[in-house]
C-alpha positions as CSV (number, residue, x, y, z in Angstrom):
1,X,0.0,0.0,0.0
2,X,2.7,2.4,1.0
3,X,4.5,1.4,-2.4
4,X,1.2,2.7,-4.1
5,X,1.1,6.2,-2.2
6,X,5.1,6.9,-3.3
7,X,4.7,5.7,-6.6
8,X,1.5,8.1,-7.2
9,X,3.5,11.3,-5.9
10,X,6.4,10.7,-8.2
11,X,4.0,10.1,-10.8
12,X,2.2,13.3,-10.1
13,X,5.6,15.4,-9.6
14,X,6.5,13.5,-13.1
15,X,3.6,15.3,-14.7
16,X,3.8,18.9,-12.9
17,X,7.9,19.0,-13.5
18,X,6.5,18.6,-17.3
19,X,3.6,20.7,-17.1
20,X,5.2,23.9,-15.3
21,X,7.6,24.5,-17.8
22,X,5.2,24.7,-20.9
23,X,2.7,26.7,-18.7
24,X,6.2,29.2,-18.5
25,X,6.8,29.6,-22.1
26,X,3.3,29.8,-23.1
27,X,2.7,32.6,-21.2
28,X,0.2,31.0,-19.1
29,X,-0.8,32.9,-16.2
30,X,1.5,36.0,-17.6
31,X,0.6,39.3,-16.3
32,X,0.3,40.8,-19.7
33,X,-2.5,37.8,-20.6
34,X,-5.3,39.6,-18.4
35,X,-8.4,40.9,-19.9
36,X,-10.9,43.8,-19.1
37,X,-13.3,42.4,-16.9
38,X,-16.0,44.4,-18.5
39,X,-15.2,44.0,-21.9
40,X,-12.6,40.8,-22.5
41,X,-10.4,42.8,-24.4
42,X,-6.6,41.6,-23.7
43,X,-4.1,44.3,-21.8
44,X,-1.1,42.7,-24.2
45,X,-2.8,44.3,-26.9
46,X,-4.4,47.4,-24.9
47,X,-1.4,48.0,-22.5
48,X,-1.5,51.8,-24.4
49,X,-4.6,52.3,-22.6
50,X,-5.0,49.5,-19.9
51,X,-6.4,51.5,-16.9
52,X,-6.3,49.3,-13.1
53,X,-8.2,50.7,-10.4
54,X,-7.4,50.1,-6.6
55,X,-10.7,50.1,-3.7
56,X,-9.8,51.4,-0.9
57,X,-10.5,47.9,0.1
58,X,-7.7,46.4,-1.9
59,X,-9.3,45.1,-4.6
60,X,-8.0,45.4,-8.1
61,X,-9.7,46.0,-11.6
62,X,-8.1,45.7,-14.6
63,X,-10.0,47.2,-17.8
64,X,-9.0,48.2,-21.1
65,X,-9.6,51.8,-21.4
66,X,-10.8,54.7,-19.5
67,X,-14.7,54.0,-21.0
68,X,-14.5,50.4,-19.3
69,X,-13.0,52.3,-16.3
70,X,-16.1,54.7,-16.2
71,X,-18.3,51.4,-16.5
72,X,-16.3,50.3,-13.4
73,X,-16.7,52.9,-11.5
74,X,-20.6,53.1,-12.1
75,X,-20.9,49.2,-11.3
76,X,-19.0,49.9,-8.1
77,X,-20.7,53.0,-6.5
78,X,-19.9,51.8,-3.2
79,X,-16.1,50.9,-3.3
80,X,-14.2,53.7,-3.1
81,X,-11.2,54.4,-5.6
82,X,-7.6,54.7,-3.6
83,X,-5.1,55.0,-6.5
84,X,-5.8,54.8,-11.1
85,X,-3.5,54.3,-13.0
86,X,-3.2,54.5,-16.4
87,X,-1.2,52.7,-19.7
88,X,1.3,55.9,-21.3
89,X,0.3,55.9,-24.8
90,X,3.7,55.3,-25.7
91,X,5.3,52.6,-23.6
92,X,2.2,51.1,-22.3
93,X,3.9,51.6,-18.7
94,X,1.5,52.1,-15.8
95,X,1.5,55.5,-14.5
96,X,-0.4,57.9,-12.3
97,X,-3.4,58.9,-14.1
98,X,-4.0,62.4,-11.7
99,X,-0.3,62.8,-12.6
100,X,-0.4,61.7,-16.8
101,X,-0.6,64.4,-19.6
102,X,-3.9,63.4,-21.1
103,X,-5.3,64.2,-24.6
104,X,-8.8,64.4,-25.6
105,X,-9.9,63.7,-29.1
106,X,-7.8,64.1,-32.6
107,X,-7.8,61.7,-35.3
108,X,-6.8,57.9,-34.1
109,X,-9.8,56.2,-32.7
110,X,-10.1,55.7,-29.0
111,X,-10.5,52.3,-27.3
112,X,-14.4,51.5,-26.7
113,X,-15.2,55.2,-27.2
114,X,-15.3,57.5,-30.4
115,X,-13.7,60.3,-28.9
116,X,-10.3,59.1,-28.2
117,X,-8.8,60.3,-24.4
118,X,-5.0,58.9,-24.2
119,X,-2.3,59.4,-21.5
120,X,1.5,60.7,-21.6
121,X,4.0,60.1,-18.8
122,X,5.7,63.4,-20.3
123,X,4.2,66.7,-21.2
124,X,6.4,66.6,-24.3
125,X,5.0,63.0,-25.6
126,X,1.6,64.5,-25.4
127,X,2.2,67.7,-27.3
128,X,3.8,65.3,-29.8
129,X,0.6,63.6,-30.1
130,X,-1.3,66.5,-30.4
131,X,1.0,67.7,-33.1
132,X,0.5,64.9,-34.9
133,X,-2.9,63.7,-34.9
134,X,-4.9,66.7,-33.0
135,X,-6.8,66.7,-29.5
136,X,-6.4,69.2,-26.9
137,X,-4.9,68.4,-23.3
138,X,-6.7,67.5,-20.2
139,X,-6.9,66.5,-16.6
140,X,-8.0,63.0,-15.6
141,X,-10.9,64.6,-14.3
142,X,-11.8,65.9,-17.6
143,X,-11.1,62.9,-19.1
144,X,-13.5,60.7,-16.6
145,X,-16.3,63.7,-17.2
146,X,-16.0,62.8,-21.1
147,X,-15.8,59.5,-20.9
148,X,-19.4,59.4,-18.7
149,X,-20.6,61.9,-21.5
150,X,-19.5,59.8,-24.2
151,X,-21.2,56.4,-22.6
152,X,-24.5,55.9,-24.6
153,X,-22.9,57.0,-27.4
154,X,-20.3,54.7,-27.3
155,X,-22.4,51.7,-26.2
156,X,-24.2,52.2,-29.3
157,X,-21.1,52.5,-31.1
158,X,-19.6,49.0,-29.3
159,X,-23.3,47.2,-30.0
160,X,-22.8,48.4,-33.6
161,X,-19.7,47.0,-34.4
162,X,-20.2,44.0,-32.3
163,X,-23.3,43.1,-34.1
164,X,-21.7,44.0,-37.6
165,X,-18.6,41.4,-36.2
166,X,-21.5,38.6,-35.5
167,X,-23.0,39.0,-39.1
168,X,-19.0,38.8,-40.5
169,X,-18.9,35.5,-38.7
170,X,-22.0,34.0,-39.8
């Protein structure tokens, strides 16, 4: 009996010692592989705009954009925010979002929302931006005011193009 029990533990270390490793290099369970809670969109390919808000309770959300963030927000009336931060534009590294050099509109098309509202880590980035493709600059506060503004809009919008993805399918 007691030849059983060993021989089922090295069986079952057999199998995780080859498991783990192809978990490791397929990314399973990587950081980068989460997806917006509201939404399912994937922060590897968001991480430009990949917001995560922290409750005051501890609890973490990850979403892919500061309209999902606004649908958070609404969902969660109750649990205070303690700290947003926010995906710079560029590098797709977290920042502060009170802290980021945001942009409000211009001519590359937001994530879940038609009027686009992006974050810099630098002043300069931002002003390159808005060089570029257009926009004027904002506070975070402005940017969460829009993106309330912008929500039935932009549900239609996200309906719309998800029901125009469905009939592309079939």
């Amino acid at each position: 009996m007691r030849n059983d029990f060993v021989l089922s533990w090295k069986k079952a270390l057999f199998v995780i010692s080859i498991i783990t490793p192809l978990f490791i290099l397929t990314g399973v369970g990587n950081a980068d592989e989460h997806a917006c809670i509201h939404c399912g969109m994937m922060k590897a390919k968001f991480g430009h705009s990949w917001v995560s808000i922290e409750h005051e309770d501890g609890t973490v959300e990850g979403v892919c954009s500061v309209h999902c963030a606004a649908v958070d927000m609404a969902l969660h009336i109750d649990q205070p925010v303690k700290k947003i931060t926010v995906g710079d534009y560029n590098s797709k590294k977290q920042i502060d979002a009170d802290r980021a050099f945001w942009v409000i509109g211009g001519d590359k098309m937001g994530v879940m929302t038609a009027r686009a509202k992006w974050a810099f880590e630098t002043k300069e980035a931002a002003d390159n931006f808005m060089k570029t493709h257009g926009g004027r600059p904002a506070t975070f506060e402005e940017v969460m005011k829009a993106s309330f503004e912008d929500m039935y809009e932009d549900v239609l919008m996200i309906q719309k193009k998800r029901k125009m993805m469905k009939m592309k399918k079939n």
